[in-house]
C-alpha positions in Angstrom: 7.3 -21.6 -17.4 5.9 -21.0 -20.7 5.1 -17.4 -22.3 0.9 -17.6 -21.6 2.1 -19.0 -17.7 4.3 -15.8 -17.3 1.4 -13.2 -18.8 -1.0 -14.7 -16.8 1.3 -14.7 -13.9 1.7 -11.0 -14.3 -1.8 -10.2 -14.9 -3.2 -11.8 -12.0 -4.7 -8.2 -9.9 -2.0 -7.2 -7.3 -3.3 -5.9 -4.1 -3.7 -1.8 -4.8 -4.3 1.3 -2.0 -7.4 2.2 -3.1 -7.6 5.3 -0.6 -5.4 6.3 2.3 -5.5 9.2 5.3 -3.7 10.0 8.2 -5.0 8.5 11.7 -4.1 10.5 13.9 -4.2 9.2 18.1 -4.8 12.0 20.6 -4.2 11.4 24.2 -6.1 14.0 27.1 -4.1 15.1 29.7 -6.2 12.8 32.4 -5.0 9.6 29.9 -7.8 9.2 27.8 -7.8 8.9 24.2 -9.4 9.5 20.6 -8.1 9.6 17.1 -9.3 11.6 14.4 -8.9 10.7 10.3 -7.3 13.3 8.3 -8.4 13.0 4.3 -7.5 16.5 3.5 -4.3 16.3 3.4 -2.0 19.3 1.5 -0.1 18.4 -1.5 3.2 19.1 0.1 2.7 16.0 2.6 0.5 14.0 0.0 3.0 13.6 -2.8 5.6 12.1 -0.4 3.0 9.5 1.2 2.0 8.9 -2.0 5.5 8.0 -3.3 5.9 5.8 -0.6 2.4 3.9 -1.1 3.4 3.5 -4.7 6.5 1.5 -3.4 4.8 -0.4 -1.1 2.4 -1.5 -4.2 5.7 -2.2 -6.1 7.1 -4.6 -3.5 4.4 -6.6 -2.8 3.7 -6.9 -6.4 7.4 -8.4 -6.5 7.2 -10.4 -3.9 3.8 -12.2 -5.2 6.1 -12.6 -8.5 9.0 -14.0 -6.9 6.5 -16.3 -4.9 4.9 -17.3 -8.1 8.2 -18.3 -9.6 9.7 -20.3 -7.2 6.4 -22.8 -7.7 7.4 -23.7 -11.0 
């Protein structure tokens, strides 16, 4: 694969979370249901799920990198 292949390879836009929140499923005591979306979420909680987004991103990113390489 030449240089300008790999760049562009590397360039092309990898899927990113644009926003997230918590959906959150709550079930009555007669069975039914309804959720609720949390967007406030405190810092202490938001840092973690935002580590763990940020490795999500990272292995998709190398999997559409591995994917492009074994096409050469």
């Amino acid at each position: 694969m030449t240089k300008d292949k790999k760049l562009e390879a590397t360039n092309v836009a990898s899927p990113r979370v644009k926003s997230w929140a918590i959906v959150l499923e709550w079930e009555r005591p007669d069975g039914t249901w309804y959720t609720e979306t949390k967007t406030d979420i405190p810092n202490r909680v938001s840092g973690q799920i935002d580590d763990y987004i940020t490795e999500l991103e990272n292995e998709k990113k190398e999997c559409r990198l591995a994917s492009f390489s074994s096409r050469k």
